[in-house]
C-alpha positions as CSV (number, residue, x, y, z in Angstrom):
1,X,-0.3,36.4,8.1
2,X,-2.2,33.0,7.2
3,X,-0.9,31.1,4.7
4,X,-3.5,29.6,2.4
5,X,-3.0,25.9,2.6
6,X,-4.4,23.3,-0.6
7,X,-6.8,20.7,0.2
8,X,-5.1,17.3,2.0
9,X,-5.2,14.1,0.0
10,X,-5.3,10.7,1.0
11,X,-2.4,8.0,0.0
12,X,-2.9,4.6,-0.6
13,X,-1.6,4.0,2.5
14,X,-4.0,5.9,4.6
15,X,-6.7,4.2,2.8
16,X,-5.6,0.8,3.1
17,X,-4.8,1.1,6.7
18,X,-8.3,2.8,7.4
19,X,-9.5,-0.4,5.2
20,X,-7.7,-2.5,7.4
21,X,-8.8,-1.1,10.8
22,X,-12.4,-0.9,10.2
23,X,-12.4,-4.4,8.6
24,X,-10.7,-5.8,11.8
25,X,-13.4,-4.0,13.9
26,X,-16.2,-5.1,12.1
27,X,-15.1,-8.8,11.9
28,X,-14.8,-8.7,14.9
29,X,-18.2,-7.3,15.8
30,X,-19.5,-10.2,13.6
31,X,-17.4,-13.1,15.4
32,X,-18.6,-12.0,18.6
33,X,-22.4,-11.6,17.3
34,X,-22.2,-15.1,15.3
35,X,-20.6,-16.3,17.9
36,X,-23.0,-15.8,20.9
37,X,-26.0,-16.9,18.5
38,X,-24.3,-20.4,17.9
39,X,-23.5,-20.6,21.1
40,X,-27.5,-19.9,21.9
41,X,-28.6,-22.3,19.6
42,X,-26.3,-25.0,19.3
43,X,-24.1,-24.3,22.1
44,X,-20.2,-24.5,22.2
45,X,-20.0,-26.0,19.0
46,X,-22.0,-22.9,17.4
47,X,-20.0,-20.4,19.6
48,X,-16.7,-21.9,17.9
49,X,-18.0,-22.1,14.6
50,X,-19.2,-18.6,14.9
51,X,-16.3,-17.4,15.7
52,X,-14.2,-19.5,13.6
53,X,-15.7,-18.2,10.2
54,X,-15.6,-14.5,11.2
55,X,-11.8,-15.4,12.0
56,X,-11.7,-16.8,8.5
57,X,-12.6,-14.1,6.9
58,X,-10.5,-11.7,8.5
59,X,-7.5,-13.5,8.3
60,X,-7.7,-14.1,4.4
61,X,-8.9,-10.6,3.6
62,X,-7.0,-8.9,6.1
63,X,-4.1,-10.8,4.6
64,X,-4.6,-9.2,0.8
65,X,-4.9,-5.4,2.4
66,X,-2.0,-6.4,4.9
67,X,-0.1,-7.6,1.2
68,X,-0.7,-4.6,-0.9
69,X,0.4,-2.7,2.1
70,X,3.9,-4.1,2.6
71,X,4.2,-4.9,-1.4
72,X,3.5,-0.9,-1.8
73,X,6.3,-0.2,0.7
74,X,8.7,-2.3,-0.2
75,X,8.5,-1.9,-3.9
76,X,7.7,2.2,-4.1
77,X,8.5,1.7,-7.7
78,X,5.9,3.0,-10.2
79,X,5.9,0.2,-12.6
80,X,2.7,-2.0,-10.9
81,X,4.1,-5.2,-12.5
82,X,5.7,-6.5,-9.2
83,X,2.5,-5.5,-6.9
84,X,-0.1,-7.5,-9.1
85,X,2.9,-10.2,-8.8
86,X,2.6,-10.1,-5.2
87,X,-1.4,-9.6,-5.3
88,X,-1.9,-12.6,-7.7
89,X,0.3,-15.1,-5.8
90,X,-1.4,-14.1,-2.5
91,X,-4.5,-14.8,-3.6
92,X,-3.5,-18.3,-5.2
93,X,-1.8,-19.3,-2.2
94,X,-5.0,-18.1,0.1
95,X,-7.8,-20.0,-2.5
96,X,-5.5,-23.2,-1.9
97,X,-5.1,-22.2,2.0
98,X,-8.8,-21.4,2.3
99,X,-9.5,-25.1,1.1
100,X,-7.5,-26.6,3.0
101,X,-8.3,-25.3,5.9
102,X,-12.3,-25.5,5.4
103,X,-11.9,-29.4,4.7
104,X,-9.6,-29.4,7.8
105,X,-12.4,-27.4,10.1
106,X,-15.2,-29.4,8.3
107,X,-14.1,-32.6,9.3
108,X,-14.5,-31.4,13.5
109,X,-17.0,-33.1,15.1
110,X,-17.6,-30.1,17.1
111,X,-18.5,-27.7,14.0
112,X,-21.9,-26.9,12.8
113,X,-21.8,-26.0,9.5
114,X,-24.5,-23.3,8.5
115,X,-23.4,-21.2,11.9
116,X,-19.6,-21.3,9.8
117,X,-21.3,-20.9,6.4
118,X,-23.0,-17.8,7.6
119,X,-20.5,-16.1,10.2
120,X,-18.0,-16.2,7.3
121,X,-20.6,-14.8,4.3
122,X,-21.9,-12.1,6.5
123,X,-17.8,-11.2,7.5
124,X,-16.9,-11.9,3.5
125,X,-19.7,-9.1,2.7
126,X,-19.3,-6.5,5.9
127,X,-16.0,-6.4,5.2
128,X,-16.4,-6.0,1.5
129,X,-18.9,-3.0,1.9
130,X,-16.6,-1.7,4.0
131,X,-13.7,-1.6,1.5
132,X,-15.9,-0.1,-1.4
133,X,-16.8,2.7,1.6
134,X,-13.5,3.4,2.8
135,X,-12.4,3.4,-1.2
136,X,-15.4,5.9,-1.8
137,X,-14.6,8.6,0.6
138,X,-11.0,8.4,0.0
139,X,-9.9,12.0,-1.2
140,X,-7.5,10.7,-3.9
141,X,-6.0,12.6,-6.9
142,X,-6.9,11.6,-10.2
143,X,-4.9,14.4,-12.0
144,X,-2.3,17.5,-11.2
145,X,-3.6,20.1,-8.5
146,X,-2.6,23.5,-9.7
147,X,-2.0,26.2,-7.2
């Protein structure tokens, strides 16, 4: 006798972690491509800066899915209040961060700047597009499921 099972959802979890993975994998693609055109055209300097704005990016916006994920475990609660604490004080502290660290990284001698600038907007955007695909295909409930 088969039982007749209802279709399987996604969590927020799942989704984030799936977010999570594939933005790591395609930084990294990115860091490694950036990088070994920098280090073509400019040489070491352009290898580190390539590689240095695709780590950028995946450290601050790995850092907001690695946030909701451990605000969303440790909080369960269904009141949001406390996660868009934690979500809105992340991303304060990683604006200030971010700064801080470009006018740290700028200041290098050995940095070329438009082999940073665009490592680190192609990374910002891949791993954007990414999210709003991963989001997309998510099989989420938006209501009850009768049986």
């Amino acid at each position: 006798m088969s039982t007749v099972t209802g279709p399987t959802f996604d969590t927020g979890r799942t989704v984030l972690r799936r977010a999570l993975v594939g933005g790591v994998a395609v930084t990294l693609g990115i860091g490694v491509v950036a990088g070994l055109v920098g280090l073509l055209l400019y040489g070491t300097g352009g290898l580190l800066s390539g590689l240095v704005g695709a780590a950028f990016a995946l450290v601050f916006l790995g850092l907001t899915i690695a946030g909701l994920m451990v605000t969303n475990r440790l909080i369960g609660n269904p009141n949001p209040v406390p996660a868009l604490v934690v979500v809105l004080s992340s991303w304060f502290a990683k604006v200030v961060l971010f700064i801080l660290a470009m006018v740290v990284v700028g200041r290098q001698p050995w940095v070329q700047p438009m082999v940073l600038f665009v490592s680190l907007v192609v990374a910002v955007l891949a791993f954007l597009v990414l999210d709003v695909l991963v989001v997309a295909r998510a099989r989420i409930p938006v209501g009850s499921v009768e049986s």
